[in-house]
TIMAR-633217 format. One line per field, with one value per residue (C-alpha): residue number from 1; x, y, z. Coordinates in steps of 0.001 Angstrom, whole numbers, plus 500000, padded with zeros to 6 digits. Layout:
N
seq NUM_...
px X_...
py Y_...
pz Z_...
END
This chain:
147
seq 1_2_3_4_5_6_7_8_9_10_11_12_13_14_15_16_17_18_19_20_21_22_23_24_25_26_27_28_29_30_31_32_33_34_35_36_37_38_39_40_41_42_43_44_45_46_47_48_49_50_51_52_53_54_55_56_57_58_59_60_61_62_63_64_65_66_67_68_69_70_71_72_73_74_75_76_77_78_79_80_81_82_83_84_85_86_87_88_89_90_91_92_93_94_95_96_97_98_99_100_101_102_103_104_105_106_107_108_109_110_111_112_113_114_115_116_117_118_119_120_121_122_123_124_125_126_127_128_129_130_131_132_133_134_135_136_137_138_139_140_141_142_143_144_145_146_147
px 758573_761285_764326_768053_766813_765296_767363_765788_766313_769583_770604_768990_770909_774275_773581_772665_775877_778160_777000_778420_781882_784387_782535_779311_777866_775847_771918_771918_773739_777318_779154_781527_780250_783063_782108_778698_780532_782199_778928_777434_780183_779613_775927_775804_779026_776088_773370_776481_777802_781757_780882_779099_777175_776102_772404_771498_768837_766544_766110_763416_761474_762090_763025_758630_757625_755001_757135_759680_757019_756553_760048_761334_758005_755647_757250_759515_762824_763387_766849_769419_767630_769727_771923_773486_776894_778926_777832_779266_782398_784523_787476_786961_788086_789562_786701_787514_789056_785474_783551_785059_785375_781334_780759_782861_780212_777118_777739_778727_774956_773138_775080_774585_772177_771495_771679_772009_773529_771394_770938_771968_768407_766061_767448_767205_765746_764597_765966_762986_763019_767009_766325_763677_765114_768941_766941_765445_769121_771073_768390_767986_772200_771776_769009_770911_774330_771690_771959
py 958280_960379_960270_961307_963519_965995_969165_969365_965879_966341_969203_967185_964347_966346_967852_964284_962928_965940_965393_961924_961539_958695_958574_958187_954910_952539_951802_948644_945897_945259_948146_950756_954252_953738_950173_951564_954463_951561_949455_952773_953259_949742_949974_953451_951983_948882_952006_953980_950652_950770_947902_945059_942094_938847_937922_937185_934066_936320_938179_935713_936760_940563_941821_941453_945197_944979_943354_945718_948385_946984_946766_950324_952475_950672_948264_949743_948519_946691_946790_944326_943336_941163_942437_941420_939151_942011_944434_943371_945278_943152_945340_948758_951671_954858_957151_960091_958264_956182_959027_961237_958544_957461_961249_960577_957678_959667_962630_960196_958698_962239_963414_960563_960704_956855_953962_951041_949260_945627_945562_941999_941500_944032_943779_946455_949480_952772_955879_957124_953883_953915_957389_956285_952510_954595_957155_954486_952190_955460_956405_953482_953629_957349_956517_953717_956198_958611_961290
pz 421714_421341_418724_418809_415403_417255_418419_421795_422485_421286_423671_426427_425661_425530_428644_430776_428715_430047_434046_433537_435573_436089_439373_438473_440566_438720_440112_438803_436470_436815_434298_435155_433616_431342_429958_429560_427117_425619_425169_423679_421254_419702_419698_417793_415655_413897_412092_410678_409683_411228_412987_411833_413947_413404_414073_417737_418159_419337_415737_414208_416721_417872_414387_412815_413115_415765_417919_417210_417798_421014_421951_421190_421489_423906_427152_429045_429552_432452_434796_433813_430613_428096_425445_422335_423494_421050_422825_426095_427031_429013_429766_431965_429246_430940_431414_429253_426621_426301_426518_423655_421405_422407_421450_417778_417175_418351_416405_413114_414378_414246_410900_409674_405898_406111_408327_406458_409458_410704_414314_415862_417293_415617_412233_409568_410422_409025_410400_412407_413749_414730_416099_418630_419398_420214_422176_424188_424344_425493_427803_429630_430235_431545_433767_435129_435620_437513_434672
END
């Protein structure tokens, strides 16, 4: 699996994050590109700790490490899965304005020495583990934006 600490997953990341446009059409699910930013932002805000979630139900269940394991590393992630209800962005953010302050929160993410932030459904993590589980999260958004 990959993770957002390695440099060439990095650059590939930038790059897919760069052909995004306030056009981009969605394959599936009901987000603008710009909610999606939005929904990013938040999700990268819980590991660095500016944002902080209460537990989702679904934690007693998904936050044991081999179901965890399975979650981020193994099953794929299917279209329109669930989310987190604080990660839903209900307003539609202007595009650039969403995507440079998603970019603020990703680079605090990558700089970032700890994450000592608890996920709403998988809990507390280490940071291999957020590295791989906001690989998968960010490229499961991209895929669905067509980048």
């Amino acid at each position: 699996m990959e993770s957002l600490f390695e440099k060439s997953t990095q650059q590939a990341i930038a790059q897919r994050i760069q052909n995004l446009n306030a056009n981009s059409k969605r394959a599936w699910g009901t987000m603008t590109v710009a909610q999606m930013l939005k929904h990013l932002e938040i999700a990268f805000a819980v590991p660095i700790n500016k944002v902080s979630l209460p537990k989702e139900n679904l934690q007693f269940l998904v936050a044991n490490p081999l179901m965890r394991k399975l979650v981020i590393d193994i099953i794929p992630w299917p279209k329109n899965m669930m989310t987190a209800k604080d990660f839903i962005v209900k307003t539609d953010p202007e595009f650039e304005q969403a995507k440079q302050s998603f970019l603020e929160v990703y680079k605090q993410f990558i700089e970032a020495k700890n994450l000592t932030g608890a996920h709403p459904i998988f809990g507390e993590m280490d940071k291999d583990t957020w590295g791989r589980a906001m690989y998968k999260h960010l490229d499961h958004h991209l895929k669905q934006f067509g980048v």
